[in-house]
C-alpha positions in Angstrom: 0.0 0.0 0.0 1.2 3.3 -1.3 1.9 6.2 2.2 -0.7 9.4 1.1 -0.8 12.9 2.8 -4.1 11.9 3.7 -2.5 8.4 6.2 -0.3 11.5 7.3 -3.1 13.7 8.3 -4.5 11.1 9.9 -2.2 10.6 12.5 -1.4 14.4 13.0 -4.7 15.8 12.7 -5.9 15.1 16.1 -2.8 15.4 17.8 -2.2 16.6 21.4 0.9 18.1 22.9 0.7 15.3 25.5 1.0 12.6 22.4 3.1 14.5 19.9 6.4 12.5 20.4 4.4 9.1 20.2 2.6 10.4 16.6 6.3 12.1 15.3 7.4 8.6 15.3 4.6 6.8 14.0 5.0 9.4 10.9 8.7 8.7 10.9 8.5 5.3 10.5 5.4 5.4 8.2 7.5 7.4 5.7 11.0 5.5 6.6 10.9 3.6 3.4 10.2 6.7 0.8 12.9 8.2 -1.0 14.4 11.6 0.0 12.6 13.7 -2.6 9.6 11.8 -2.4 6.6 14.7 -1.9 4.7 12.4 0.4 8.0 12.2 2.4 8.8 16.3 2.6 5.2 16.5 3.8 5.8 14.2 6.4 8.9 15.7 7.3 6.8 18.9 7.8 3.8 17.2 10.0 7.0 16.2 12.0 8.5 19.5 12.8 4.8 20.4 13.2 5.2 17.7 15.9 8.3 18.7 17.3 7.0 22.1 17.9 3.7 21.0 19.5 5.4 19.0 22.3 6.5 22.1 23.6 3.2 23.9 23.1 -0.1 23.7 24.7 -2.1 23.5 21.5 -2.0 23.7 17.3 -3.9 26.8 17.4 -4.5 26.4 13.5 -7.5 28.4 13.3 -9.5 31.1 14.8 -8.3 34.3 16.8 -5.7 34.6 19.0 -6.2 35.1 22.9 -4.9 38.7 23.6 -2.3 38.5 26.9 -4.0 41.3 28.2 -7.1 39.1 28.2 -8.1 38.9 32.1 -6.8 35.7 33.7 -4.7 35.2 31.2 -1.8 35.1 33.7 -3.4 32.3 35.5 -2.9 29.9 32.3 -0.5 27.0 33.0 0.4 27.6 28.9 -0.7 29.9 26.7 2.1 28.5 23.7 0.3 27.7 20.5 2.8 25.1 18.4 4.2 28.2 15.7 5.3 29.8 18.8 6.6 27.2 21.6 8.1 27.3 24.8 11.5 27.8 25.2 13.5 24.3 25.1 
């Protein structure tokens, strides 16, 4: 069975900071066996950066508006770190 975007999206599409590690490698080794240049490959390399950068966030904040600091009780958030902007490693 040929590896598609779509198995890719599969496994990152509902992912979690909490399970971001365990899904990076499940995309690793889905794509493990295409070639460098392979587009189905770059795009997982991508979904696994993604990854990387969600295990130090507290969500994927794809869509929607932004949650403005000065927002009250904002300060009381354990993480406020969406995955394009993580925590410090």
């Amino acid at each position: 069975m040929a590896v598609t975007t779509d198995d890719i999206d599969a496994l990152v599409g509902p992912a979690t900071p909490h399970f971001a590690y365990q899904l990076r490698a499940r995309v690793e080794n889905l794509i493990g066996e295409l070639s460098p240049d392979h587009p189905v490959r770059r795009y997982g390399e991508e979904q696994m950066a993604l990854l990387d950068r969600l295990g130090y966030a507290s969500s994927k904040a794809e869509e929607g508006p932004r949650e403005s600091p000065d927002r009250p009780g904002w300060s009381e958030l354990p993480s406020s770190a969406p995955a394009d902007a993580p925590l410090p490693r």
